[in-house]
C-alpha positions in Angstrom: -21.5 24.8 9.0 -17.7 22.9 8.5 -17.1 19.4 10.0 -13.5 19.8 11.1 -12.0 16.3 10.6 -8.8 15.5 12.7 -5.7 13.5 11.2 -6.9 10.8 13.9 -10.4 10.7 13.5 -9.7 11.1 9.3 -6.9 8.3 9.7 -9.5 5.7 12.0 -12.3 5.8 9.4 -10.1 5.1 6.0 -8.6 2.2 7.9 -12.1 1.0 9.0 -13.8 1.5 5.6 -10.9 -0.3 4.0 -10.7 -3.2 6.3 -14.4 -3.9 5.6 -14.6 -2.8 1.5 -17.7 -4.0 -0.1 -19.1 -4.0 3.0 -20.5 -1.1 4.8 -18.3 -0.2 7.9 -19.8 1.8 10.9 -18.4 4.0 13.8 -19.1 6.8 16.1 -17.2 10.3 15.8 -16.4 12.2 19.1 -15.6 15.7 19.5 -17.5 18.8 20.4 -19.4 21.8 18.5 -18.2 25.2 18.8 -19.6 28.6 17.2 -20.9 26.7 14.7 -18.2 24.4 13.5 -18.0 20.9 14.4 -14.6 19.2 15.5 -14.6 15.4 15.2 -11.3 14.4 17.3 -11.7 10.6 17.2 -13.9 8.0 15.3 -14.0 4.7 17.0 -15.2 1.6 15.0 -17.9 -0.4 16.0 -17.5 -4.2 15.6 -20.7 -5.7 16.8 -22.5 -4.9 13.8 -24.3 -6.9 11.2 -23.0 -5.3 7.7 -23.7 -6.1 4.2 -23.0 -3.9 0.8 -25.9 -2.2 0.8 -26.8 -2.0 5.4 -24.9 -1.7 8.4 -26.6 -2.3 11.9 -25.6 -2.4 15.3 -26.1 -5.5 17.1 -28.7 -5.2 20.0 -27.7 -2.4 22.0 -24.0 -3.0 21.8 -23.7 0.4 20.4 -25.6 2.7 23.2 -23.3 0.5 25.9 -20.4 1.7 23.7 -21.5 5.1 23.8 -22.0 5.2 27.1 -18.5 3.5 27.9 -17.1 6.5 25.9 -19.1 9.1 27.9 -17.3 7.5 31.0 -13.7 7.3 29.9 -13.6 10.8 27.9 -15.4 12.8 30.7 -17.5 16.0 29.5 -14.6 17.7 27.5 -15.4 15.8 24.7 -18.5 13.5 23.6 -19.9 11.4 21.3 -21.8 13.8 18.5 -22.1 11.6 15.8 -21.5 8.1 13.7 -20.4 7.2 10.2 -20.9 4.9 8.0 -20.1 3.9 4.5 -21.7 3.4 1.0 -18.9 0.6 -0.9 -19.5 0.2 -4.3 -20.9 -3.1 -5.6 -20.0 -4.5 -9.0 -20.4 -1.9 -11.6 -22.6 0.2 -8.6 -21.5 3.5 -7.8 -22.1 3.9 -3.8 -24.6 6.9 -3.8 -23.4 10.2 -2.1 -26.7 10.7 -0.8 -28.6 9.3 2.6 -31.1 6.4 2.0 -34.4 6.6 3.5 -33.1 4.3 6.6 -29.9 6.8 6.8 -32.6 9.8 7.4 -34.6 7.9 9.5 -31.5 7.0 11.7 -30.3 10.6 11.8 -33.5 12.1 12.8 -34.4 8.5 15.5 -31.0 9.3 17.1 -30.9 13.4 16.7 -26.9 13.2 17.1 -24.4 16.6 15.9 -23.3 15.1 12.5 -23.5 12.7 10.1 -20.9 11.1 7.8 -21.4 8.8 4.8 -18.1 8.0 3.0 -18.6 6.7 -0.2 -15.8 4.3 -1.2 -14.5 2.7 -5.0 -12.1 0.6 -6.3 -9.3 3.7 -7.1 -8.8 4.3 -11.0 -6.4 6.8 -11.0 -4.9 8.9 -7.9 -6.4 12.1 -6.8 -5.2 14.3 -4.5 -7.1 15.3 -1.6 -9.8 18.4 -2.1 -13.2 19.7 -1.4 -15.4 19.5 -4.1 -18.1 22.6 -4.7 -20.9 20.8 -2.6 -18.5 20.9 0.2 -17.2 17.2 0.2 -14.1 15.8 0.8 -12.4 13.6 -2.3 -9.5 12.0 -2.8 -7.6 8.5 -3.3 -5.6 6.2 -0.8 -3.8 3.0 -2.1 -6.5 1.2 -4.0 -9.9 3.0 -2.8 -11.5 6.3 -4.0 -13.3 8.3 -0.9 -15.8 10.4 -1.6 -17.0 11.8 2.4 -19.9 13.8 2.5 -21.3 15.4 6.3 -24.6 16.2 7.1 -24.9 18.4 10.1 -27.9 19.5 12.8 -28.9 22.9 12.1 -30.1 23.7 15.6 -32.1 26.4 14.5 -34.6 24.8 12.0 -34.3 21.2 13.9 -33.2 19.7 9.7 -29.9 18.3 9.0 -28.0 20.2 5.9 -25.4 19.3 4.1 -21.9 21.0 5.2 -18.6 21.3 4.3 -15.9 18.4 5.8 -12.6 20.0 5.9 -9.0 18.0 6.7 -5.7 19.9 8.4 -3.6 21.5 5.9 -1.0 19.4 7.2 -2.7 16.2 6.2 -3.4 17.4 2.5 0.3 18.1 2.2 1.2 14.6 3.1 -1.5 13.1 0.9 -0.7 14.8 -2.0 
């Protein structure tokens, strides 16, 4: 399975894990599956949200009226199938790649399409853009390091699995 990120969607989380660095930030992705593949058009940020370095959580239901307000607005062409979130590093703390036991628990209480944890640190030295053997996405913007890594439902066996997140070609170009 490949999450197919759009420039949008790609541009709307950097900015939101940016704005928020060294705290987590949290959003929903819309888009639509097809044959296999899922498309993430859009991520919207979600503001009412307690966050701290290490745990992001929506504020009462704020997030399902969002949702729902989404639903409304963008008809059934395209939907809400998932949410992101980041891991910010913390010190000399590397953010972890991997979902905490509250991340699965939140994937499986919520059974959306796809999952997204970007991992973000203070930039080093500048990367280009790539996917990385274990199918995540890497590379460097200004002063932050992104490491994003997709989780998405395999319908068949009801698990989520790690998959591939992929960018336009056109946007790798430009970041290079």
């Amino acid at each position: 399975m490949k999450v197919r990120l759009s420039r949008n969607a790609f541009a709307v989380m950097l900015a939101n894990c940016i704005e928020v660095y060294k705290k987590e930030a949290f959003g929903l992705l819309v888009g639509r599956k097809s044959g296999g593949d899922i498309y993430v058009s859009n991520a919207v940020p979600c503001q009412a949200v307690h966050s701290s370095f290490n745990e992001v959580k929506a504020i009462g239901n704020r997030t399902e009226y969002l949702e729902d307000a989404l639903t409304d607005i963008l008809g059934s062409s395209t939907k809400v199938i998932g949410d992101y979130h980041s891991h910010p590093a913390w010190g000399n703390i590397t953010p972890p790649l991997i979902p905490s036991d509250t991340d699965w628990g939140d994937m499986y209480g919520e059974g959306r399409q796809v999952y997204l944890i970007i991992a973000v640190n203070n930039n080093k030295r500048r990367v280009a853009w790539h996917n990385c053997r274990d199918g995540r996405l890497a590379g460097t913007f200004n002063n932050h390091k992104f490491d994003i890594t997709a989780y998405g439902l395999n319908e068949r066996t009801d698990y989520y699995e790690k998959s591939r997140v992929t960018l336009p070609p056109t946007i790798r170009r430009k970041l290079k």
